[in-house]
C-alpha positions as CSV (number, residue, x, y, z in Angstrom):
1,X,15.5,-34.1,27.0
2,X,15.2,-36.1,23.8
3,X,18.7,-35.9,21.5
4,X,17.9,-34.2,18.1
5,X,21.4,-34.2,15.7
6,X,22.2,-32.0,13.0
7,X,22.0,-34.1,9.5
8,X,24.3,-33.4,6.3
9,X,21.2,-32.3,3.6
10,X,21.6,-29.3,1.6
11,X,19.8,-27.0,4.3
12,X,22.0,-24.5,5.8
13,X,23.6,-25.8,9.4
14,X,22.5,-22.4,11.1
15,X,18.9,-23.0,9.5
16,X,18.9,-26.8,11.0
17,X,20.2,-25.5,14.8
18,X,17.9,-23.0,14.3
19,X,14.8,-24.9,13.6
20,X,15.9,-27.9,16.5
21,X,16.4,-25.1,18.8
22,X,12.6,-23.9,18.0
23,X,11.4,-26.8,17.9
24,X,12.5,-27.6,21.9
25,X,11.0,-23.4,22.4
26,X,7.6,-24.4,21.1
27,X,7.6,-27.7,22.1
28,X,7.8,-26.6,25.7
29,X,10.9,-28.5,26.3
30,X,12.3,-25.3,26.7
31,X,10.1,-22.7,28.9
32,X,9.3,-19.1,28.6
33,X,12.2,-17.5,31.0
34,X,14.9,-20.4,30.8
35,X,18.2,-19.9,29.8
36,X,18.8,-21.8,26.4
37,X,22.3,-23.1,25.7
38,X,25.1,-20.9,25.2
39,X,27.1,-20.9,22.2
40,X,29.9,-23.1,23.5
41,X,27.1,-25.3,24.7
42,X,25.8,-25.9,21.1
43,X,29.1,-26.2,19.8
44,X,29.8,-28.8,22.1
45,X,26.1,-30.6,22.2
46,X,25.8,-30.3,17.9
47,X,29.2,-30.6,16.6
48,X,28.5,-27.1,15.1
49,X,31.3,-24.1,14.4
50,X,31.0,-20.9,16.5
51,X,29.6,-18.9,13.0
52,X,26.7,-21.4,12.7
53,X,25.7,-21.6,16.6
54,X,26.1,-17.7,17.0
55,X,24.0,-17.0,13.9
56,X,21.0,-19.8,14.7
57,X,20.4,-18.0,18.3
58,X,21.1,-14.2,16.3
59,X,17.9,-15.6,13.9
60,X,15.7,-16.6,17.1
61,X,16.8,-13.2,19.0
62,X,15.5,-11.1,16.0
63,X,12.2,-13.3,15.8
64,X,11.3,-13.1,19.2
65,X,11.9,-16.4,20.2
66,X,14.6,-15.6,22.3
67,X,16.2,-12.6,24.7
68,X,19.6,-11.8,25.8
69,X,20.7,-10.6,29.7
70,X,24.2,-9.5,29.3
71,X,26.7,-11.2,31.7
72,X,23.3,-14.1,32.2
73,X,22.4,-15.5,28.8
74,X,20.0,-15.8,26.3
75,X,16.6,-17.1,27.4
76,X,13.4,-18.1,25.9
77,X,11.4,-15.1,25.2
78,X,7.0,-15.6,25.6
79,X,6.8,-15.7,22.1
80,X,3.5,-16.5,22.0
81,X,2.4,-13.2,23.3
82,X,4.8,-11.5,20.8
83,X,3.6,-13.6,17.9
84,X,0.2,-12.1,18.3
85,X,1.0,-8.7,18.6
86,X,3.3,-8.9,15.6
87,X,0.9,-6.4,13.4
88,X,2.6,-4.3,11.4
89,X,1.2,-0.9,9.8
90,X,1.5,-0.4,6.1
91,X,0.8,3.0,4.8
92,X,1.5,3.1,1.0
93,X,0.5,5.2,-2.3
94,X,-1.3,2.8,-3.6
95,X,-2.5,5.2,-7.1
96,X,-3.6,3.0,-9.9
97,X,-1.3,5.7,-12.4
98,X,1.5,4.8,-10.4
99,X,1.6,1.0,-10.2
100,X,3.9,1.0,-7.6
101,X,4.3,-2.9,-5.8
102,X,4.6,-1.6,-2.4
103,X,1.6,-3.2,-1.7
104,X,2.1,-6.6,-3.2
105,X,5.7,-6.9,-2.0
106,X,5.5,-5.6,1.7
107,X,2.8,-7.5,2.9
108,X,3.9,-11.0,1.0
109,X,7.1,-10.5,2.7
110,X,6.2,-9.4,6.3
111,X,3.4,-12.5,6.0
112,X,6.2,-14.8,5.3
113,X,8.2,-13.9,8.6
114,X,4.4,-14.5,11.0
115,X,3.4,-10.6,10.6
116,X,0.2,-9.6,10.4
117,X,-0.4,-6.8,8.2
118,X,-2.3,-3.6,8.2
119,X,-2.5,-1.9,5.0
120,X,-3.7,1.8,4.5
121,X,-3.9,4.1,1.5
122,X,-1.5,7.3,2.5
123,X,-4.0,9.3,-0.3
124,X,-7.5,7.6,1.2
125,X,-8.1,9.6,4.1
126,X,-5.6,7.8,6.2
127,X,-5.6,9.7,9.1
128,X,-8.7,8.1,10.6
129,X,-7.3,4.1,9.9
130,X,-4.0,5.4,11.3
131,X,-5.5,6.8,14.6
132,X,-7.8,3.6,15.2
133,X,-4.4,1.5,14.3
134,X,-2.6,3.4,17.1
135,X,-5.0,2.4,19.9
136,X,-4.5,-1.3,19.3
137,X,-1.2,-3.7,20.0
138,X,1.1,-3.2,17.1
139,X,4.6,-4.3,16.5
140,X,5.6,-1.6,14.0
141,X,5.0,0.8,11.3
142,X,6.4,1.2,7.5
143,X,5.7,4.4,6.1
144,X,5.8,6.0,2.5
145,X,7.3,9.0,3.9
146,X,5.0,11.3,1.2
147,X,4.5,14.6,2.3
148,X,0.5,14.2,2.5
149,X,1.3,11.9,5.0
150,X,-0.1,13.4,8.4
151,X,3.6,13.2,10.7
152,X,1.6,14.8,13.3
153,X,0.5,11.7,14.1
154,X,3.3,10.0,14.8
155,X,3.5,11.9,18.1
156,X,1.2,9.2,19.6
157,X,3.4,6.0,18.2
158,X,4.4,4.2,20.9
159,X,7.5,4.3,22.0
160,X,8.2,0.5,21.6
161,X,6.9,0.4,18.6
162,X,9.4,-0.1,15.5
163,X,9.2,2.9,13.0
164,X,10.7,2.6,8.9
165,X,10.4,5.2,6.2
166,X,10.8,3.9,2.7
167,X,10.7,5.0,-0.6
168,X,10.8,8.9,0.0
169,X,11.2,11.2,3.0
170,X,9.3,14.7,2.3
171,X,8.6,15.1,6.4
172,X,8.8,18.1,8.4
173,X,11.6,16.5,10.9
174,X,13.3,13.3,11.1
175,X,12.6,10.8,13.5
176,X,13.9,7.6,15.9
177,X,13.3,5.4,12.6
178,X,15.3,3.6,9.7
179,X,14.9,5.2,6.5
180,X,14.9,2.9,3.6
181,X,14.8,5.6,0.5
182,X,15.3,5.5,-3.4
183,X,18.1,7.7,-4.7
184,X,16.0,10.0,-6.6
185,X,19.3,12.5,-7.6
186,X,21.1,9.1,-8.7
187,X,17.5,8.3,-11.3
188,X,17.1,11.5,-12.6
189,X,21.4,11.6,-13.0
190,X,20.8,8.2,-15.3
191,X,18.3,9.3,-17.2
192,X,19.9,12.3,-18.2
193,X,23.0,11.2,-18.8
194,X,21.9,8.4,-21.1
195,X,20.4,11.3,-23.4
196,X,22.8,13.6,-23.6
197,X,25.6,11.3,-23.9
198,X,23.2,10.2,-27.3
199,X,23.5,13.4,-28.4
200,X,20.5,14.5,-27.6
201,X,20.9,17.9,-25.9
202,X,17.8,19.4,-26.5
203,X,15.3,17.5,-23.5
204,X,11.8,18.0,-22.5
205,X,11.4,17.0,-18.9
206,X,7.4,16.3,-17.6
207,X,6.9,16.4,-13.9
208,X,5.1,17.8,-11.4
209,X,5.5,21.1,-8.8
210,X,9.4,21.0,-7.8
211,X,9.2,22.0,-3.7
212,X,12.3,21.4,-2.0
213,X,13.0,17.8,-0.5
214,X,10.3,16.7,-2.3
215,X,11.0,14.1,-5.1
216,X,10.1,16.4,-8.6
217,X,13.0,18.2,-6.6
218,X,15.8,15.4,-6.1
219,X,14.8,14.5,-9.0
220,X,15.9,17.5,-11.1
221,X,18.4,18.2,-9.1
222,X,20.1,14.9,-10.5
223,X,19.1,15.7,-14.3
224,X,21.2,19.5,-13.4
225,X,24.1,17.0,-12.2
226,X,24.4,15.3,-15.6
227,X,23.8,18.5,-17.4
228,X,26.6,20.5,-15.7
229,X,28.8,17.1,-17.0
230,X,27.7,16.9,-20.4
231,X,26.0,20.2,-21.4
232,X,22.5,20.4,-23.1
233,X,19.5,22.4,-22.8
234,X,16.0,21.2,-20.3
235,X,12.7,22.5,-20.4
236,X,10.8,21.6,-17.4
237,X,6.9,21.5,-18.0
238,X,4.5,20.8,-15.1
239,X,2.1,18.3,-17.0
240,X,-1.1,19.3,-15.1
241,X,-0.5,23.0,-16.2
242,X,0.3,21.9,-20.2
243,X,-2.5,21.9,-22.8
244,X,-2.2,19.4,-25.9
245,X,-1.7,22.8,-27.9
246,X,1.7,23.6,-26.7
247,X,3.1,19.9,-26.7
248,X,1.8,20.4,-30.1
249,X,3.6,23.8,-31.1
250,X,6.4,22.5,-29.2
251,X,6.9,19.7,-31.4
252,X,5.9,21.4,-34.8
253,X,8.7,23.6,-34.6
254,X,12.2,23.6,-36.0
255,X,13.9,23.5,-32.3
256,X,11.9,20.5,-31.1
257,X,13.2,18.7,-28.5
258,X,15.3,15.5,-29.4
259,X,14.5,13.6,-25.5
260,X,12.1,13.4,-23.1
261,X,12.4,12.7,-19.4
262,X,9.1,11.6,-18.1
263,X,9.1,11.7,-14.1
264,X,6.6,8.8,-14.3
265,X,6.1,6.5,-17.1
266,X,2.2,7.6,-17.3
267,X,3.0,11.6,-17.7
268,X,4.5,11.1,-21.6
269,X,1.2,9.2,-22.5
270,X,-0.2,12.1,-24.2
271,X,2.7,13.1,-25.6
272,X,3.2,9.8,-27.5
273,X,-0.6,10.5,-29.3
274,X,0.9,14.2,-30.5
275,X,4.0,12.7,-31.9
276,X,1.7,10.3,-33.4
277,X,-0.1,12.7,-35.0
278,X,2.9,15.0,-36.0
279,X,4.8,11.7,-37.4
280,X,7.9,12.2,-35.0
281,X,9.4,9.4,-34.4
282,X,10.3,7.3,-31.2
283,X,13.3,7.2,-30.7
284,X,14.8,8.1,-34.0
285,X,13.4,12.0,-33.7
286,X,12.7,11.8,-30.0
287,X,14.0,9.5,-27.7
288,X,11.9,8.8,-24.2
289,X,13.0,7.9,-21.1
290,X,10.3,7.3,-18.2
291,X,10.1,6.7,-15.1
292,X,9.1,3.9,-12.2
293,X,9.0,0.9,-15.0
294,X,5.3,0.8,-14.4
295,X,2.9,-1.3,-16.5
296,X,2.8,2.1,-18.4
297,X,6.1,1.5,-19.3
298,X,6.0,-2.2,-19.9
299,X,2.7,-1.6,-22.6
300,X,4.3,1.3,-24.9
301,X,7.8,-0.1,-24.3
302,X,9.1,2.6,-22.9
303,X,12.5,2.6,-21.3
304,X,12.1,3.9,-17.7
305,X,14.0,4.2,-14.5
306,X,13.3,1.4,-11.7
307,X,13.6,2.4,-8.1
308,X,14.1,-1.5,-6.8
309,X,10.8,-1.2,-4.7
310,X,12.0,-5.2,-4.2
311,X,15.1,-4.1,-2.5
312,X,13.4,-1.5,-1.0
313,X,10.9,-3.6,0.4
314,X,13.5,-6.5,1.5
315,X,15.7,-3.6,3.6
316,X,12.7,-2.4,5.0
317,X,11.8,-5.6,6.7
318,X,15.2,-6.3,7.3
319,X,15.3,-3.3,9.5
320,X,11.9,-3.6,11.2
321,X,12.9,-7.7,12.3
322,X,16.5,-6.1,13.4
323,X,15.5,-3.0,15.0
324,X,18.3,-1.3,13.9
325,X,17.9,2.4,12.6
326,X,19.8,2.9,9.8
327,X,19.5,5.1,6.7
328,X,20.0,3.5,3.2
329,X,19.9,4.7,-0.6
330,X,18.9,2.2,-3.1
331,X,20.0,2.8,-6.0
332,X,17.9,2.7,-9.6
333,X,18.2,1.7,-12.7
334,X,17.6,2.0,-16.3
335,X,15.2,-0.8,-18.0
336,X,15.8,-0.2,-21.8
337,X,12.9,-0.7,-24.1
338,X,12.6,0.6,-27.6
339,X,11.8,4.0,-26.8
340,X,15.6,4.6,-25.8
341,X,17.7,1.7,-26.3
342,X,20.9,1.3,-24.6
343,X,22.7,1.7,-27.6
344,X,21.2,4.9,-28.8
């Protein structure tokens, strides 16, 4: 077998062994079913600390490239059979209101570790795609966990396969999965807080139907949070149920509200032509706070609430590649544009 040595450069060690030790595997130098070397036997062979050996085979393990026997070793997995049943299912909102990157981010980073993806629209009659994508060799699934999802289906996942909620969990039951989820109480808890420690204790909230779990539910629950802490008064207005008129009378009177909390940056759109019309100013009269930091957001500079869909995104792979279930909260944060500036 041909000597390949480790070189000082500015890549990682772990990434070097790593890429030697992959480059024997696919080579052939290695063979499907041999033991590769042990981590002593990479110490010894590279020069190479116990940290750096133990993470490069760690790397291969959660790629596929290799498998572990305990009490035997750590052999050379048929990776080439894995590789091409690496598909992973995608099933995202994908609602041009919502502008949510789920779709740009999960697929660019799956694509960059050799998965193929599957993308399906949870709101474009998914249930068909999702049924035809169960028949066929599939490494996983990542699911906006939405409650128009069908979970019924996921009776017929295979038991193999590699199962991650993100984003929101409005299911029936939980499941043998990782749950990757933004901290909806911990948004709506921000955004509160920042108005009513402005002063502003008067505060329209637009949303949508509150059902419990669901996330116009966590949601308030976290604006209630901040509001037993620093007082103030909420009206809660379902926007699909408001007419122009009362925004209107609503803002003509003398116990106008003073904040808004938009539960999407899109909902407040309107609302933005009435106080227009009625000359209230933004944010000297009314402050707004929105939420997602859409491109809604970014075009009438409103300050909104991010849910990290990066992060979101990043853990979610993370788990799918380790197979570890595990249930994490990412939390948000404030973007501050001029409709509520930090230092209001």
């Amino acid at each position: 077998m041909e000597e390949e040595f480790i070189q000082i450069v500015e890549v990682p060690l772990y990434k070097q062994l790593k890429n030697i030790l992959k480059n024997l595997i696919e080579k052939g130098k290695i063979k499907t079913g041999e033991r590769i070397f042990s981590e002593n036997e990479l110490i010894s062979r590279y020069n190479v600390s116990s940290t750096t050996a133990r993470r490069a085979l760690n790397e291969l393990v959660s790629e596929g490239f290799l498998y572990r026997i305990q009490g035997k070793g750590t052999f050379v997995a048929d990776y080439k059979s894995l590789r091409n049943h690496r598909t992973v299912g995608v099933v995202v909102e994908a609602e041009e209101y919502s502008h949510l990157p789920f779709t740009r981010y999960l697929p660019s980073q799956l694509q960059s570790l050799d998965y193929f993806t599957t993308l399906m629209d949870i709101r474009n009659n998914v249930k068909p795609h999702l049924e035809k994508f169960l028949q066929e060799k599939y490494f996983g699934l990542i699911v906006d966990g939405y409650s128009v999802f069908p979970f019924e289906i996921l009776s017929k996942l295979r038991k193999s396969a590699r199962l991650v909620f993100i984003h929101r969990f409005e299911g029936p039951q939980r499941y043998n999965a990782s749950y990757i989820l933004a901290d909806y109480v911990k948004g709506g808890y921000l955004a509160a807080k920042h108005l009513l420690k402005a002063g502003r204790k008067n505060v329209l909230i637009l949303s949508f139907k509150i059902e419990p779990g669901w996330i116009s539910d966590l949601f308030y629950r976290g604006c209630l949070q901040a509001q037993k802490e620093y007082g103030g008064k909420f009206t809660y207005l379902i926007t699909r149920e408001t007419s122009p008129a009362t925004y209107r009378e609503m803002f003509n009177s003398s116990d106008r509200p003073e904040g808004i909390l938009s539960f999407g940056d899109f909902r407040v759109i309107p609302v933005l032509k009435i106080l227009e019309e009625l000359k209230v100013k933004v944010p000297d009269d009314v402050a707004i706070i929105g939420y997602y930091n859409t491109l809604w957001g970014e075009g009438y500079s409103l300050t909104s609430v991010s849910i990290n869909e990066k992060l979101i995104s990043t853990k979610a792979v993370e788990m799918l590649e380790k197979g570890r279930n595990e249930k994490i909260y990412v939390e948000p944060k404030i973007i501050f544009r001029d409709s509520c500036p930090e230092d209001l």
